[in-house]
N, C-alpha and C positions, 0 to 999 in steps of 0.2 A: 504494500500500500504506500504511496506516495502522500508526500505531505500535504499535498493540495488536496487531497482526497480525505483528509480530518477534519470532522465537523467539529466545530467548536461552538459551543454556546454562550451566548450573550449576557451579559448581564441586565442590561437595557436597552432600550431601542437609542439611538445613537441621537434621534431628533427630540430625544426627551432631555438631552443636555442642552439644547439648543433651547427649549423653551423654559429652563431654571434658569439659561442666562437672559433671554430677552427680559423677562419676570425681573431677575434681580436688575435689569436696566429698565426701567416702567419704561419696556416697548409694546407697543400694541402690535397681538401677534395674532393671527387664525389658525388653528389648527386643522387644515383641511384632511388627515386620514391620520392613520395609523404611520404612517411614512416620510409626512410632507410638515412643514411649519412655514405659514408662508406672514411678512411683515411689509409695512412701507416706511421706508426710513426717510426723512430729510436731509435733505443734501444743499449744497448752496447756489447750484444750477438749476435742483432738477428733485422732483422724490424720485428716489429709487423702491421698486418695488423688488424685494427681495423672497426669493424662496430656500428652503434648505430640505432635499429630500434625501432621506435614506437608499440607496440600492443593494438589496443583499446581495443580488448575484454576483457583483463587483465586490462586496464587503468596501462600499463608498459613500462619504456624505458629498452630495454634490450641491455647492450653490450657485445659484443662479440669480442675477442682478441687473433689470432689465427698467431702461429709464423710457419717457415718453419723447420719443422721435421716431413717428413712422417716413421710411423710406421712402418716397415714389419711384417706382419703376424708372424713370428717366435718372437717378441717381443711384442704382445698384453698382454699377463699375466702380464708380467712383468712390461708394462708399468700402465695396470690396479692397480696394486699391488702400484705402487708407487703416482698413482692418487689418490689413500686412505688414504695412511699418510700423501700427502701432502694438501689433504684435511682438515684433519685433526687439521692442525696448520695456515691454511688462514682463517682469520677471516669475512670477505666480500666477497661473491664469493666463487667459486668452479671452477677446471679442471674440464674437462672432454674430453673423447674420440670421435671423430666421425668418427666409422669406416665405413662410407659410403663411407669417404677420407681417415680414417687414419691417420689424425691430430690431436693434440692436439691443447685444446682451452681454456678461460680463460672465465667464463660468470656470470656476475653480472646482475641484474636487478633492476630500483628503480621503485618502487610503487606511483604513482601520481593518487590513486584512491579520486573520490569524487571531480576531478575538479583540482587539485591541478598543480601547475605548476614547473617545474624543476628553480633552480635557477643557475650560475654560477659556483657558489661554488662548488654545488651538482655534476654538468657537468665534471668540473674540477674534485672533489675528486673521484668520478667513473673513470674515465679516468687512472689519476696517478695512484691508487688502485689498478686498472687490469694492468697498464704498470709495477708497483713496482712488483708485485707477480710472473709475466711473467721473470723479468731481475732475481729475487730472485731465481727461480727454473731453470731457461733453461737449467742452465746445468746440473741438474740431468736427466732432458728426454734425454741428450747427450747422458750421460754416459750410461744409459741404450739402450739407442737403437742402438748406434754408439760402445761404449766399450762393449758393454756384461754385465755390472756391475749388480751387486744384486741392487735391488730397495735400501735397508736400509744403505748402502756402500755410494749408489751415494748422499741421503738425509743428512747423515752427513759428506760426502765430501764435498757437496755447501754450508752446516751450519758451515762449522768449520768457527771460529772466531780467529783473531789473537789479542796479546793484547801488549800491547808497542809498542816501536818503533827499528826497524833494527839498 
């Protein structure tokens, strides 16, 4: 018997740490199954509406961080085009498209294979991680889908840096 082939039993459902920590952060959260805990966080662009689901089959909590900017069809290249570079430079996680909707999304996932259980911290720095990347980029998917802008325009428009003070 190979080790992947050991069941291991849980102690708890992985998204039940997720809702002691929203809880002990008065986040307003839904629990929409046995699986899923879904919240909408404020952000300083944008809410983000955030979900965190369990998948056993993966032994994975996957979150998923999805703000309000739908795509129109004449801006899919372009947004694809800038989902790559800013791919690129997010170290945890990845954008991604879902033209089912049209949205863009933000989607990390941690690995709790083998039994292992999420802790706080982990909860927490997923969370911030995907809300940091979200507040960092929103307005370049603005600019492109709202201004017209080249994907590479809008990327170092939201990167530019100032340095001193006014």
């Amino acid at each position: 018997m190979s080790p992947m082939e050991i069941e291991v039993e849980r102690q708890a459902n992985p998204v039940d740490m997720i809702e002691f920590v929203a809880a002990n952060n008065d986040w307003s959260f839904e629990r929409s199954g046995e699986d899923e805990i879904a919240m909408t966080v404020e952000g300083r662009w944008s809410d983000y509406h955030v979900s965190f689901s369990w998948m056993e089959e993966f032994e994975a909590l996957h979150l998923a961080c999805a703000f309000d900017i739908m795509v129109p069809k004449s801006r899919i290249d372009a947004v694809v085009h800038l989902l790559s570079q800013i791919n690129g430079q997010v170290l945890m996680g990845h954008f991604d498209l879902w033209e089912h909707e049209n949205v863009v999304i933000f989607r990390q996932s941690l690995l709790l294979a083998g039994g292992a259980e999420p802790t706080n911290r982990q909860v927490e720095a997923m969370l911030n991680g995907g809300l940091d990347a979200c507040e960092a980029y929103f307005q370049a998917f603005q600019f492109v889908v709202w201004s017209g802008m080249d994907p590479k325009s809008a990327l170092e428009a939201v990167l530019f840096e100032t340095v001193g003070e006014a």
